[in-house]
C-alpha positions in Angstrom: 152.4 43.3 49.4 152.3 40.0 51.2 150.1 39.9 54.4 153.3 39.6 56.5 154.4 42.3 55.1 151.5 44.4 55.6 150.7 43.4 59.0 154.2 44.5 59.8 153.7 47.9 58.0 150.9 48.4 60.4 152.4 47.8 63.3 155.3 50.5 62.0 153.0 53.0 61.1 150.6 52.3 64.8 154.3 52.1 66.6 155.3 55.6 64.8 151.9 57.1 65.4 152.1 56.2 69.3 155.4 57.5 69.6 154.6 61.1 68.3 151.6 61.2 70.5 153.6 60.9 73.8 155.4 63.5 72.8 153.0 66.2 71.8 151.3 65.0 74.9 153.6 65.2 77.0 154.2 69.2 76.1 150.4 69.8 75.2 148.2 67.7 77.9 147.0 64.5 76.6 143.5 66.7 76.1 145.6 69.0 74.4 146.4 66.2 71.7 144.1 66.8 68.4 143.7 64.6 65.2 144.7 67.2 63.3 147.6 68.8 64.4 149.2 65.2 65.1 148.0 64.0 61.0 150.0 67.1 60.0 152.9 66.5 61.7 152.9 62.9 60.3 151.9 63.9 57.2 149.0 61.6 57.4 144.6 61.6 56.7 143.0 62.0 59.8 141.4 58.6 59.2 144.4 57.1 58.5 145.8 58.5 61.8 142.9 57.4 63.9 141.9 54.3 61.9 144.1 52.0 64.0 142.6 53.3 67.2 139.3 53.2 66.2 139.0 57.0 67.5 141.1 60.0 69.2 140.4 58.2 72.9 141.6 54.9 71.4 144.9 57.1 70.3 145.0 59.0 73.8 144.8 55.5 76.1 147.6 54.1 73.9 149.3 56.8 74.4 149.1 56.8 78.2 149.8 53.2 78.2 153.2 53.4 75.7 153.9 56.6 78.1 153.7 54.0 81.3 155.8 51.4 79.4 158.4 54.0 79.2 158.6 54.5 82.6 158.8 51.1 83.8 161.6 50.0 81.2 163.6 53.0 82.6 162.5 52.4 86.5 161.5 48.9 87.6 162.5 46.4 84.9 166.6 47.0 85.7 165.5 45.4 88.6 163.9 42.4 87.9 165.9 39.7 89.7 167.2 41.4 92.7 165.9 40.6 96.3 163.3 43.0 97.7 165.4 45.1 100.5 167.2 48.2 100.9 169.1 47.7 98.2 166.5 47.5 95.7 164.6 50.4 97.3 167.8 52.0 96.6 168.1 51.4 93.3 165.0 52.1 92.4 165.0 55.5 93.9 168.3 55.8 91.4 166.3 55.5 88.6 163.6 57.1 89.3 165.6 60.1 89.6 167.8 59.6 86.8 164.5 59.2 84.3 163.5 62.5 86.1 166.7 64.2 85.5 167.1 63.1 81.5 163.7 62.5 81.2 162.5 60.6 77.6 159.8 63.2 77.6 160.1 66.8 76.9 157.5 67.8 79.4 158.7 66.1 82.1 157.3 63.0 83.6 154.2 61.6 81.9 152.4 60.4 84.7 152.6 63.6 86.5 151.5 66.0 84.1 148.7 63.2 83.1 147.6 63.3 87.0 147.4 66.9 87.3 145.4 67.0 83.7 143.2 64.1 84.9 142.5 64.3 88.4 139.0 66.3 87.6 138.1 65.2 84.7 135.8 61.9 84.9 135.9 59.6 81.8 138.3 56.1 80.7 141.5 58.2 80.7 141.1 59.5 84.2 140.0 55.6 85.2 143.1 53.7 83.4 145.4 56.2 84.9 144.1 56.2 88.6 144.7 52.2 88.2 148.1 52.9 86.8 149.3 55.0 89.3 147.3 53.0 92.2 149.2 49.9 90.9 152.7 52.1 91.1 151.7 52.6 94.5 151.2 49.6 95.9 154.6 48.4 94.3 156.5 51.3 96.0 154.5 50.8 99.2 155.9 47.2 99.2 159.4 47.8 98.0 159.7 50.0 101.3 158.0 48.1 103.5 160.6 45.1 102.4 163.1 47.6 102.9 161.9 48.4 106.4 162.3 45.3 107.8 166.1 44.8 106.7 166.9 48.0 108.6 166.9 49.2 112.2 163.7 51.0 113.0 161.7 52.7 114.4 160.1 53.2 110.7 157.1 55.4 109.8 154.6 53.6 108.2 155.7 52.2 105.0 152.3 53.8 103.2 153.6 57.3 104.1 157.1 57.1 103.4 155.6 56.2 99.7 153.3 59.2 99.8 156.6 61.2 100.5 158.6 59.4 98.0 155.6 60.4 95.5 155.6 63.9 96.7 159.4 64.5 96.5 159.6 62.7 93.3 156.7 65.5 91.8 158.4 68.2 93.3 162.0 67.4 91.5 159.9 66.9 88.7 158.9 71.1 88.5 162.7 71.7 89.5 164.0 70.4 86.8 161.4 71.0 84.3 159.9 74.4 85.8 162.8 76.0 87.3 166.0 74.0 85.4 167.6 73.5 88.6 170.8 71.9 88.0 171.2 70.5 91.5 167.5 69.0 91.8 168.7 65.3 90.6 171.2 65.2 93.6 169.1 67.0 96.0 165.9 64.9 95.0 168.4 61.3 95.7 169.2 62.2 98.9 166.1 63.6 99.9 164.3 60.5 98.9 166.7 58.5 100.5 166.4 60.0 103.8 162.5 59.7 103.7 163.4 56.1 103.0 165.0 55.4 105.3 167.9 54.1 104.0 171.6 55.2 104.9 173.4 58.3 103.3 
């Protein structure tokens, strides 16, 4: 096998490893997540599985990090080149809600089963996603605050209407998942509209 070839082997097999790890994670907790169990669903050594890695928290942060990719291709990259204002705010709450409702994960949204896992547990995982979500934060924070000043006020501040957003986004989250409410998708949009301040 050339090198080419086996560099691009490796990347397939890291790729396919990554992938399945989101997914047990994302029903078992990312602690939840063991060598083993994942190697035998792969039908892979334990060495083999980790050996890209260089250990299990190696395998847990890039899950966690594909887990964030996955977000953001469904989320924010559809709206790379339009204007901050009410219309991106907009459209961002759209797909936030529509990854919610059809979700890529079958527990629900990564990040907040991650933060509810995390949030008392000290260590890199806890660190990497505290950044993540910090940096998802400060991008919602500004996408209303742009939005804000293209409509009428008076507006709350723009820090708590992204707390809101958060909150109503999490609570959707356990309708859907949780309690397989049908109506939660439409229910969460306008909600989150409304908190945004943007018209019905």
């Amino acid at each position: 096998m050339s090198p080419r070839h086996s560099a691009a082997e490796a990347a397939r097999t890291r790729e396919r490893i990554v992938r399945t790890a989101v997914r047990d994670a994302s029903r078992l907790g990312l602690e939840g997540l063991t060598v083993g169990t994942l190697a035998r669903r792969l039908d892979m050594s334990k060495a083999g599985l980790v050996g890209p890695f260089g250990s299990r928290d190696g395998l847990l942060m890039a899950a966690l990090e594909q887990a964030c990719r996955v977000f953001d291709a469904a989320v924010t990259e559809p709206l790379e080149g339009l204007p901050p204002g009410p219309e991106r705010l907009e459209r961002l709450i759209d797909g936030w809600v529509d990854y919610l409702a059809d979700c890529p994960f079958p527990g629900g949204c990564f990040v907040t089963a991650a933060s509810s896992e995390l949030d008392g547990r000290p260590g890199p995982l806890r660190d990497r996603l505290r950044e993540i979500v910090a940096s998802q934060r400060r991008g919602l924070t500004a996408a209303v605050a742009a939005a804000q000043a293209a409509l009428p006020g008076p507006h709350r501040p723009a820090e708590e209407v992204a707390m809101t957003l958060i909150g109503l986004s999490m609570a959707a989250n356990q309708e859907i998942q949780l309690l397989n409410d049908a109506e939660a998708p439409a229910r969460a949009r306008a909600a989150m509209r409304h908190a945004a301040g943007l018209p019905a």
